[in-house]
C-alpha positions as CSV (number, residue, x, y, z in Angstrom):
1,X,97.4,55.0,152.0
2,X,100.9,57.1,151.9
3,X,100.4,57.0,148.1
4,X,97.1,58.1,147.8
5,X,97.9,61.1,150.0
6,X,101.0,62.0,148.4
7,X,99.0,62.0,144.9
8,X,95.9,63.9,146.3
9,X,98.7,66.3,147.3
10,X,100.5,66.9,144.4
11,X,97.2,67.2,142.8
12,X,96.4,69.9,145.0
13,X,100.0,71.4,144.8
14,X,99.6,71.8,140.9
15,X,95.7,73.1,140.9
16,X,96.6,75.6,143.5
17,X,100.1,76.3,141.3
18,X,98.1,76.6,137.9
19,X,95.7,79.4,139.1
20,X,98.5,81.3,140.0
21,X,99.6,84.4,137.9
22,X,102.3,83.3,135.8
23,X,103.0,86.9,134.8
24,X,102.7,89.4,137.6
25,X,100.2,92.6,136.6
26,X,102.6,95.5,135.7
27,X,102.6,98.3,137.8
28,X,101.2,100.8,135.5
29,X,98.1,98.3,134.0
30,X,96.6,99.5,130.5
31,X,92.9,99.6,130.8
32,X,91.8,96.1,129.1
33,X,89.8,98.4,126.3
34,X,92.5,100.9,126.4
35,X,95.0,97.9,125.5
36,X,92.3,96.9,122.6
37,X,92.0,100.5,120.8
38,X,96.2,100.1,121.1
39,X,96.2,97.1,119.6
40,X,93.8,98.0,116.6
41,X,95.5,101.1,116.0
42,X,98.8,98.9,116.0
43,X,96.8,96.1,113.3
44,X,95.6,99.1,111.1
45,X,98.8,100.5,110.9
46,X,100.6,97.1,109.8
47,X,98.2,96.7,107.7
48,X,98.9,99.8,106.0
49,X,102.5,99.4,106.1
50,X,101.9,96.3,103.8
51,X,99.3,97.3,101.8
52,X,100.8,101.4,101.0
53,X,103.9,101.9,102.5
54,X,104.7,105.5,100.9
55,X,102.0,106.2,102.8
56,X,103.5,106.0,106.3
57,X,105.8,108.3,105.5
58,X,104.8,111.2,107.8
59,X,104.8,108.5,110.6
60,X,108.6,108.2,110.3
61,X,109.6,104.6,110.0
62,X,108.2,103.2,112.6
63,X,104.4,103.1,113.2
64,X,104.5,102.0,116.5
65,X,105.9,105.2,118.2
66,X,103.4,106.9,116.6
67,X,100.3,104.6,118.1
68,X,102.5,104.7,121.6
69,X,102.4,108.4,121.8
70,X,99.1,108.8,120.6
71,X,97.9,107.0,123.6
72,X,100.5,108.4,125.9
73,X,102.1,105.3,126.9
74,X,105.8,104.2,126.4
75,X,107.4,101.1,125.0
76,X,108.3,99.1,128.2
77,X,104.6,99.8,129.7
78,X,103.1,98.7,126.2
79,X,105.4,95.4,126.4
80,X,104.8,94.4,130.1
81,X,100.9,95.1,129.5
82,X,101.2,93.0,126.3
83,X,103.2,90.3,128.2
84,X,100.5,90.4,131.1
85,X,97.2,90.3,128.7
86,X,99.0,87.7,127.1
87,X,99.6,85.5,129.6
88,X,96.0,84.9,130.0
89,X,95.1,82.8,126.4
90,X,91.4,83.1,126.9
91,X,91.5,86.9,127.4
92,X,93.9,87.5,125.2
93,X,91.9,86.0,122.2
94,X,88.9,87.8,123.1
95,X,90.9,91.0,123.1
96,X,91.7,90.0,119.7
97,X,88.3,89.0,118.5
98,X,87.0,92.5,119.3
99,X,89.6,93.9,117.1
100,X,88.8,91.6,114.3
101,X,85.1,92.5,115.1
102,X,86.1,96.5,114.7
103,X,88.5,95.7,111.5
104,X,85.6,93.7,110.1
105,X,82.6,96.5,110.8
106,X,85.2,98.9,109.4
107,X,86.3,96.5,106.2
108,X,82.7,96.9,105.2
109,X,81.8,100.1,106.1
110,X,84.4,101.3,103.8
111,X,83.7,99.2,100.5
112,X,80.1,100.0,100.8
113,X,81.9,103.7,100.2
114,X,84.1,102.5,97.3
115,X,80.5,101.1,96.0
116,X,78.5,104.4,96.2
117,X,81.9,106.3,94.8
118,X,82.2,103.4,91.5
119,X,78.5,104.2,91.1
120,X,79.0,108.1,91.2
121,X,81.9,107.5,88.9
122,X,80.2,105.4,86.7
123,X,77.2,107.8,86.3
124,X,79.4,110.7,85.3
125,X,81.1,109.0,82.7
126,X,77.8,108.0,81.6
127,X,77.2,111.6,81.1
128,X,80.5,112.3,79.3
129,X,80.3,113.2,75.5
130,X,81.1,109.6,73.6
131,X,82.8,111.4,70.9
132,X,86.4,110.8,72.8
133,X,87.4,107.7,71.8
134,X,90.9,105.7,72.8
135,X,93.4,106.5,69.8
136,X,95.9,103.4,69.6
137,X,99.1,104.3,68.2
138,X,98.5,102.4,65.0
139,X,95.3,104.1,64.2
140,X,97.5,106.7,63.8
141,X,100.0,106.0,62.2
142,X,97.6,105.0,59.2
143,X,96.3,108.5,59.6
144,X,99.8,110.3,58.7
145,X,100.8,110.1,55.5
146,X,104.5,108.7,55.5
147,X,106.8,111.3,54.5
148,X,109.9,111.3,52.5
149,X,113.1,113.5,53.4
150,X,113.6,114.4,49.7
151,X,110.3,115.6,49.4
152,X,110.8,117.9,52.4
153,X,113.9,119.2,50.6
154,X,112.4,119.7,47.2
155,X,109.0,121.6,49.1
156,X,111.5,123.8,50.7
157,X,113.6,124.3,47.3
158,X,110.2,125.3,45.9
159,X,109.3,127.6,48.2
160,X,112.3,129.7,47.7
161,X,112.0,130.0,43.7
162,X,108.5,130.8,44.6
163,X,109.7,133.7,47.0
């Protein structure tokens, strides 16, 4: 009978001990979609960083100070947040999903633009003249008569006599 208490105890000890916060909420909290435009700014920009990184350039060398002043908040406050959200898995992931929700929407929002500009592009070269044609180097070199250096010389001799 001891036993059974002791375990129905402990049981109740660890259920009670599991729904506690494991990561106490900071004292300045980051509204949850606050936190979420923060950390699709923060994907965006990583993304760039790997995909074009000249073009960071007027972002200094480190996006994230950028994103952190953008949304007025500093690096501690962005890390405890972080830390907090992230302590919670099931949260956390949902935060996520909804920035790979926005990445996604956006991902084809903008190759439904490089479509329409390929199209435009692909009309106005339909309209170009087709009398400009790719010259390879070869093709002209068949063109150009070879020259010889003594002929030069004996033109130019020539040309004085004739003068």
């Amino acid at each position: 009978m001891m036993k059974n208490f002791i375990v129905i105890l402990l049981v109740l000890f660890l259920s009670i001990s599991c729904k506690k916060e494991v990561v106490k909420q900071p004292a300045k909290l980051i509204e949850k979609d606050k936190m979420i435009d923060i950390m699709y700014d923060l994907s965006l920009l990583e993304a760039m960083r790997y995909q074009k990184p000249l073009s960071l350039d007027s972002i200094d060398n480190d996006p994230t100070k950028f994103i952190l002043k953008k949304y007025k908040v500093d690096s501690l406050q962005f890390a405890q947040n972080n830390m907090y959200y992230a302590s919670d898995y099931d949260s956390y992931k949902d935060m996520f999903d909804v920035v790979n929700k926005r990445i996604a929407v956006n991902q084809r929002a903008a190759d439904s633009l490089a479509k329409i500009d390929e199209k435009k592009a692909a009309k106005a070269n339909k309209n170009k003249p087709k009398e400009i044609k790719e010259v390879s180097k070869d093709s002209v070199q068949k063109r150009i008569p070879k020259v010889n250096i003594d002929s030069i010389k004996m033109a130019k001799r020539k040309h004085r006599r004739d003068l």
